[in-house]
Every structure is written in C-alpha cells, then in structure tokens.
C-alpha positions in Angstrom: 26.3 10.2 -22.9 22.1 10.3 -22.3 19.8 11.3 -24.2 17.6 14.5 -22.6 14.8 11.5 -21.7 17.5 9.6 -20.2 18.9 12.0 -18.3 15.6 13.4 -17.2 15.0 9.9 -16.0 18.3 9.7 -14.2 17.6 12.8 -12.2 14.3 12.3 -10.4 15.7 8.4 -10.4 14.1 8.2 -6.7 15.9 5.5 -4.2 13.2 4.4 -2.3 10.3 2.5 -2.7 8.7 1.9 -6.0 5.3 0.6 -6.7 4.8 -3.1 -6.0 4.6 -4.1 -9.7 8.1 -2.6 -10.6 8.7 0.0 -12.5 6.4 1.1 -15.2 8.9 1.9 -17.8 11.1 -1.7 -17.3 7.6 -3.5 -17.3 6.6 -1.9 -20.5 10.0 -2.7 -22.2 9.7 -6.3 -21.1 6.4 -6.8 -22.3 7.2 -4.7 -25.3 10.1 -7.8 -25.4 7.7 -10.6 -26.4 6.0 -11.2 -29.8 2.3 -11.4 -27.9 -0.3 -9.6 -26.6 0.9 -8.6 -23.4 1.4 -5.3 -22.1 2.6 -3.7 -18.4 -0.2 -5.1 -16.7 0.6 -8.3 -17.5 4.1 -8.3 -16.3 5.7 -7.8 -12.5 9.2 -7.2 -11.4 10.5 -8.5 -8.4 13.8 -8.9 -6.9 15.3 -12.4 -6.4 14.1 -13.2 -3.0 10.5 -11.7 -3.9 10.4 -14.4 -6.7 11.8 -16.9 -5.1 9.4 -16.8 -2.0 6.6 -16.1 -4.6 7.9 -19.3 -6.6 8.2 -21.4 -3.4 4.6 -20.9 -2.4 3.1 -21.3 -5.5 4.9 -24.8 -6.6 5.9 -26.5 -3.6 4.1 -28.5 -0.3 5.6 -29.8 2.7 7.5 -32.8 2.3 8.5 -31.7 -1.2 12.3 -31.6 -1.6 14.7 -28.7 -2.7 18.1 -28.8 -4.3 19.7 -25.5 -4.2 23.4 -24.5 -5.2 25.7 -22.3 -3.1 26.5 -19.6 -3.0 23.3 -18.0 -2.9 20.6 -15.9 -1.4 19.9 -16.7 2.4 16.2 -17.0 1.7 17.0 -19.7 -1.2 17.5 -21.6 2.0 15.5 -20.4 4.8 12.3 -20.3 2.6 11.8 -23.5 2.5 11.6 -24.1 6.2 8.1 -21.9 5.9 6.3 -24.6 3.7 8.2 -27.3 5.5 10.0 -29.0 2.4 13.6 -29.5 3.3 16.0 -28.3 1.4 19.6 -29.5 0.6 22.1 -26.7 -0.4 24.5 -27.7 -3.0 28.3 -26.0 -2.6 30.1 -25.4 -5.8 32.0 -29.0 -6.9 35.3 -28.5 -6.0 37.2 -31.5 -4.7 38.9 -29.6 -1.6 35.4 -29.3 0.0 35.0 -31.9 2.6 31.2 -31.7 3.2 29.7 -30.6 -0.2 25.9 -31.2 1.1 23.9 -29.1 3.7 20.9 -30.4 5.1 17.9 -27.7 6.0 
C-alpha cells in the first residue's frame, strides 16, 4: 500500500490540465535522475505527440525525409506534412504484408 504522501498525492490527483512544463514533482525526480546540475526548471514533460511535433520543428526543413515505423501515433505521420518533408511510414516486417511502404 502508500505511504500517507503517496496517498495524499493520490487523492487531490486532479484529471485535468496540468501546467505546461509537467508536473513539478516527475520534473524534479527526473532531474534529480542525472548526475549534473540540473534541476525542475531545466526539464519539461510532454506527451508523445507534444515531443514529436516539438522535435519535428526543431530538426527538420521541407524537403527533408522521414522514416517512421507503424504502428504509431497519427501525428508521427501527419506532422510532417506541416514542414513539408515527406514522410514514409514503415509497417512492421512481416512477409504476409503486401505493401510494407506508405508514402505521405
């Protein structure tokens, strides 16, 4: 079972939106992770389509090409299409697939 703190936690756990940055607890503990000098403010937690759109602006320019494996998130995809660098999706090698390669 929880600890009190744990359970404390657990029960004003809200559902909704948290600040942008992620939670303050999880960015402490993954700062707290690393054998350096960062601390909460240096860290960000993001879902996987936040960091993949975030990671897609920041390193890629039209014309660039994408490889991505499916299954995966929509935006994996579809992201791409904003910055213009086409993507090809990837399906899982099996040799029953008839059209492994998806052009975006």
């Amino acid at each position: 079972m929880a600890d009190a703190e744990c359970h404390d936690r657990w029960e004003s756990l809200s559902l909704g939106y948290t600040i942008q940055q992620g939670d303050p607890g999880l960015r402490e503990a993954v700062a707290k992770s690393y054998q350096s000098n960062l601390n909460a403010d240096d860290t960000t937690i993001v879902c996987p389509q936040e960091g993949i759109l975030l990671g897609a602006l920041a390193l890629l320019e039209p014309g660039d090409h994408v490889i991505a494996t499916r299954p995966c998130y929509q935006s994996l995809t579809e992201v791409y299409m904003i910055i213009k660098a086409p993507s090809v999706s990837r399906n899982n090698c099996n040799d029953t697939d008839p059209s492994p390669m998806s052009y975006y």
